[in-house]
N, C-alpha and C positions, 0 to 999 in steps of 0.2 A: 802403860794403859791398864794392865793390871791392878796396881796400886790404887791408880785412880779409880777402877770401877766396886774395888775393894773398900775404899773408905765415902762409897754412894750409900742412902740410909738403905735398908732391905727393900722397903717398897720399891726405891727406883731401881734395886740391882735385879727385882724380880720382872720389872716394866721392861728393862732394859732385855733379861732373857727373853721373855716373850715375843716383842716386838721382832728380836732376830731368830728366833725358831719360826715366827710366823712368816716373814720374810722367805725362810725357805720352806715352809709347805707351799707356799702362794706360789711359788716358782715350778715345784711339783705340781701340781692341778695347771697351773696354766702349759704346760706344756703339757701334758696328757692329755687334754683336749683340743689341742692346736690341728686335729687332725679334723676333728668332728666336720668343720664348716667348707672342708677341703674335695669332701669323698666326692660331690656328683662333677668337681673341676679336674682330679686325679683319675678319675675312674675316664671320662673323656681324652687325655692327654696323653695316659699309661696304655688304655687299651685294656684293662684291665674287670672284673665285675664287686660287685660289692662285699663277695664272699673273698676276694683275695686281695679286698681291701682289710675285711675284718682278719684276715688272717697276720696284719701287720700288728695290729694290735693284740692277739693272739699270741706272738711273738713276743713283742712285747711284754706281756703280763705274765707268758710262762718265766724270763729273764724276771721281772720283780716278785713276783712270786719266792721261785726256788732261791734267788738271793738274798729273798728276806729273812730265812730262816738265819742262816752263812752271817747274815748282815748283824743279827743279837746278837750271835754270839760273839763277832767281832766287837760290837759295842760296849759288852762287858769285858770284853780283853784287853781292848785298847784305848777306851775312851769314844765315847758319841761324836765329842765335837771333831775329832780327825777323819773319823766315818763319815760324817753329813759333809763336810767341805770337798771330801774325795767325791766322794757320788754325786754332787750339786755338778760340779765342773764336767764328769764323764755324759751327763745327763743332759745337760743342756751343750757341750762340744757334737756328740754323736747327735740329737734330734738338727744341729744347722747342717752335719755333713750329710743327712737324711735329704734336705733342698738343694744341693749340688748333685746329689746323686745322678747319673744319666738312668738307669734303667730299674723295673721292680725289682728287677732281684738285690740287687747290690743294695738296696733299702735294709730286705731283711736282716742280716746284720747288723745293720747297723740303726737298727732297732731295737736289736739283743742285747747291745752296748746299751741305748737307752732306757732300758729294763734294770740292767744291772745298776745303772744311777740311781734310778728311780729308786732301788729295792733299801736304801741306806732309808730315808727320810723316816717311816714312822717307827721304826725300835731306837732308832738318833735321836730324834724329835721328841717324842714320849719320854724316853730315858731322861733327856736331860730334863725336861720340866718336873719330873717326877723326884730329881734331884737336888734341885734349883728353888722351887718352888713351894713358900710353907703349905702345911695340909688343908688349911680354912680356905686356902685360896686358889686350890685345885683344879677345884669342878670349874671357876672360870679359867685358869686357865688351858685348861682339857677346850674350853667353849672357844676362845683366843682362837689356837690353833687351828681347830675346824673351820672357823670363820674365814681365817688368811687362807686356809685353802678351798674354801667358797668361794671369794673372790676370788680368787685363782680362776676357777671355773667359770665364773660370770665374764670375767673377763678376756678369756680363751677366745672364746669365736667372736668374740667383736674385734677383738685385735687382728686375730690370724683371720677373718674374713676380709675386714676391712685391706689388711696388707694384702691379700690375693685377690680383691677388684682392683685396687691398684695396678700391682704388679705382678701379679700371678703367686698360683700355692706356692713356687720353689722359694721365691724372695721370703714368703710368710716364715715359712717353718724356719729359713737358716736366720731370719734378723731376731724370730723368736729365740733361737736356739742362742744368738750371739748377747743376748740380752739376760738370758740368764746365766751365761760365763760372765756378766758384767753385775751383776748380783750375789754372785758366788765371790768375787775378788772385794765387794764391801764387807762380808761376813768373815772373809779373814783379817781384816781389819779391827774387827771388834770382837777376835773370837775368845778373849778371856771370858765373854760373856756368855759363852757358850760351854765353857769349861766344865764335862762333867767326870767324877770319879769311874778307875776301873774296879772291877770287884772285888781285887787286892787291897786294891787301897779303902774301897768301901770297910771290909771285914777290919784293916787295920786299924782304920779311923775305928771302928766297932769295939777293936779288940777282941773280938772274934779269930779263934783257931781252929775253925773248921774248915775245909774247902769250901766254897761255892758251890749250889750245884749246878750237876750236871748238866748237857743238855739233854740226856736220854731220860732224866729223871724229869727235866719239866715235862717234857713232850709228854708224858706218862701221865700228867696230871689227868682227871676227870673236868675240874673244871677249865684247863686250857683248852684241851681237846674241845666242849661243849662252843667256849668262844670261837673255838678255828671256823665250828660248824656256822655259827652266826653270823661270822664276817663273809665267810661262802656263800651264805643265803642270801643274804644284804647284795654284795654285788654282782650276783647273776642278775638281779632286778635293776642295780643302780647302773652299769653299764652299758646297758641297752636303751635308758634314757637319755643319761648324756652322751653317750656317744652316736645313736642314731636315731634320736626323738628330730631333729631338725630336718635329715632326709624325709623323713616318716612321716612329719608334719605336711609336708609338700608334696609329697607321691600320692599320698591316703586321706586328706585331709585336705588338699589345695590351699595351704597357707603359699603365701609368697617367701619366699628367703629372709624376706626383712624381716617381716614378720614371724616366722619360725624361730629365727636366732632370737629377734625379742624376746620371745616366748619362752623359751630357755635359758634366756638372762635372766630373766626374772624367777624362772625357777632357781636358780644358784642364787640370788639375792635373797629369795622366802629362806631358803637352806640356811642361809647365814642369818636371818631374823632369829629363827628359831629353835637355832645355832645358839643365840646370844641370850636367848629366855632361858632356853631347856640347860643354862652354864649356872644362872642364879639358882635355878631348881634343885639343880643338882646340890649344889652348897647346902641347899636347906632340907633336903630331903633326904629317906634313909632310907624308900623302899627304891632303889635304883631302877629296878626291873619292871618296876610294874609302868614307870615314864616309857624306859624302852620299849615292851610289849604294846603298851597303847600308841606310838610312834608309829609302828610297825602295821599296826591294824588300820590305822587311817587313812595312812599311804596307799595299804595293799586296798580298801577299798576305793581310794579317789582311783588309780593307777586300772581297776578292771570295769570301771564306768565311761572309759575315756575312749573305747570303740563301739559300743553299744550306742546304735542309731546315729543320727547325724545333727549332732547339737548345732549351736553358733559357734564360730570359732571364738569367742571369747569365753566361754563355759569350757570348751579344753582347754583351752588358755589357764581356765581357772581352776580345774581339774589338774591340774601339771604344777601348778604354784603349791596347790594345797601337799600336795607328793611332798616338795620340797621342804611346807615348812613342818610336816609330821617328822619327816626322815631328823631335818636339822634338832626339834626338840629331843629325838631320841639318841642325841652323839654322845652327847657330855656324858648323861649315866650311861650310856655304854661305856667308856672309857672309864668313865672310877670302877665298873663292876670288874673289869680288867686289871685294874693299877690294885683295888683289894683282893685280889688272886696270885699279884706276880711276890714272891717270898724276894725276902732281902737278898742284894747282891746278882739277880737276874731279870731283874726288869726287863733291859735287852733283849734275853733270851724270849721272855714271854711273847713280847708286845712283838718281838718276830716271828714267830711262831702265831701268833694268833692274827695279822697283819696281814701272813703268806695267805692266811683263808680268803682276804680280797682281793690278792690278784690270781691267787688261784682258778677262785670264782670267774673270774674277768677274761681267763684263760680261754675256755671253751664257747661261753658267752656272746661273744662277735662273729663266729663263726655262726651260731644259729639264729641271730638277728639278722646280719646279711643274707644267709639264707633266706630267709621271710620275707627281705627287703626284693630280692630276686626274683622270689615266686609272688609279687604284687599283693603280701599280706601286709601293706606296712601296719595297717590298725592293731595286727598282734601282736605287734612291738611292744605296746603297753598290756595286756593280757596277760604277756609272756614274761611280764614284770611284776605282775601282780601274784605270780603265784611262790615265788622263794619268799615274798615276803610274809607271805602266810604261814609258810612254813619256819621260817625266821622268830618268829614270835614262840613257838615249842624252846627253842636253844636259850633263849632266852632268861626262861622260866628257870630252866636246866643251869645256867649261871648259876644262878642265886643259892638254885637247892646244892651246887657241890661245893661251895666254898662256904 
């Protein structure tokens, strides 16, 4: 299979990477949100309240978080493609044994397991397209990848609701869970396509007799550091929409379920539009930052108009889209302002290192949503989104001027 994807002209062997890196972001996002359309059926069933719902994913995110840093550096040790195929499998095994589980607690763990899955995908994913992939053709596919894991996300709670009016949250989460072990077994299939260099072999291919460096030396950098802050900022905002804009919709806002999950498929679909513009931009464009900073600004102001007074519900409707397709135009140059920061033979290193800053962020994030959702604030759900993203826009800026 080698040989043969070996003697494909570049275009299709580049088609060919993308298609299965996106593959597993897509798997990543659809399972990270398999939980969203679940909380008000789990929270009745468990016994449990929204805050020790959000503490699953809390769990969660601190598991991909700290393993994402573990996870670079593994990537440049070992190779991406053995990392991403390991974590796909732990990721999607631990979220179906999650639907078997009898009781909350025995979840949380096995939770942490799927944290620890989750934590391979973006210094994996990144690494190799950055490897894989000529430089012209980059920024799309930086856009590629975001995209599959938008629909990831759009596709999360139509599935995993859908399977829980059926047949309840447990059936949802384990058929989910068993669907991406059956996603992960196609990618080893084709994993020549995945195949990326480790740092040794980078440097040798180079000719290069230096070490690598460090990872005390990236972490050190000025501009990784700035990045970590920006993906921290980013998803203290972005996790309090997708993961409890559908409750929030319905407690504060009397959308109906159908209509809330709409509503938020469509936000993950804007995401992915603008996903797929903000990919061409980036190719053509050389102020990266100033796409991202105005991203950021359009979002944070659709995202703190969205509890102020009591519109139609199609104006939040349409307020909530717009969030998505700002956020989506500003991925791609975020991500080359990144990939022109990480020095040769550490890409890994970087893109984990600056990757932890989102589930970092995502970490404590749930826990103060739920809260809000508890104390009958849902409308500050989005308020309480708007304001990292304001802040997000400063780190930004701060890329640019350190690299």
């Amino acid at each position: 299979m080698s040989v043969a994807a070996a003697r494909l002209p570049a275009p299709s062997r580049e088609f060919a990477t993308i298609s299965a890196v996106g593959t597993a972001h897509f798997t990543s996002h659809l399972l990270q949100l398999s939980f969203a359309p679940l909380f008000i059926a789990m929270r009745a069933d468990l016994g449990v309240s929204f805050t020790e719902l959000g503490l699953l994913l809390s769990v969660f995110y601190l598991a991909s978080g700290s393993g994402q840093v573990l996870a670079g550096i593994l990537v440049d040790r070992f190779g991406a493609h053995r990392l991403l195929l390991g974590g796909m499998a732990l990721h999607g095994g631990a979220i179906a044994a999650v639907g078997l589980a009898p009781t909350y607690w025995l979840m949380l763990p096995l939770v942490l397991l799927a944290g620890l899955g989750n934590a391979v995908y973006h210094p994996a994913d990144l690494s190799i397209l950055s490897h894989r992939i000529s430089p012209e053709r980059l920024g799309r596919a930086f856009a590629a990848h975001v995209i599959a894991g938008n629909f990831g996300f759009a596709a999360s709670p139509l599935v995993s609701g859908a399977l829980a009016l059926a047949f309840g949250w447990r059936v949802a989460l384990t058929t989910m869970g068993l669907a991406a072990l059956g996603l992960t077994l196609a990618l080893v299939l084709v994993r020549p396509v995945l195949h990326s260099p480790t740092s040794h072999e980078h440097a040798k291919a180079g000719g290069e007799t230096a070490p690598p460096l460090s990872f005390t030396r990236v972490l050190m950098m000025p501009v990784v550091l700035l990045a970590f802050l920006y993906f921290f900022l980013s998803s203290l905002a972005l996790v309090g929409i997708q993961n409890f804009s559908i409750a929030a919709l319905q407690e504060g806002f009397l959308f109906s379920a159908g209509f809330a999950t709409l509503t938020i498929t469509a936000y993950q679909l804007a995401t992915a539009a603008g996903v797929l513009a903000g990919g061409v931009l980036a190719d053509r464009a050389t102020h990266h930052h100033r796409i991202a900073m105005s991203g950021l600004a359009a979002a944070a102001v659709c995202a703190a108009l969205i509890p102020l007074g009591a519109p139609p519900a199609f104006v939040t409707a349409g307020l909530l889209i717009g969030i998505g397709l700002a956020i989506g135009l500003s991925m791609p140059s975020r991500d080359v302002l990144v990939r022109r920061a990480a020095p040769k033979g550490a890409t890994g290193k970087v893109f984990g290192v600056v990757y932890s800053g989102f589930d970092i962020g995502s970490l404590g994030a749930p826990l103060v949503y739920g809260a809000l959702m508890d104390h009958h604030f849902s409308r500050m759900v989005f308020l309480a989104a708007a304001v990292p993203l304001c802040l997000a826009i400063f780190t930004a800026l701060g890329v640019k001027r350190a690299y």
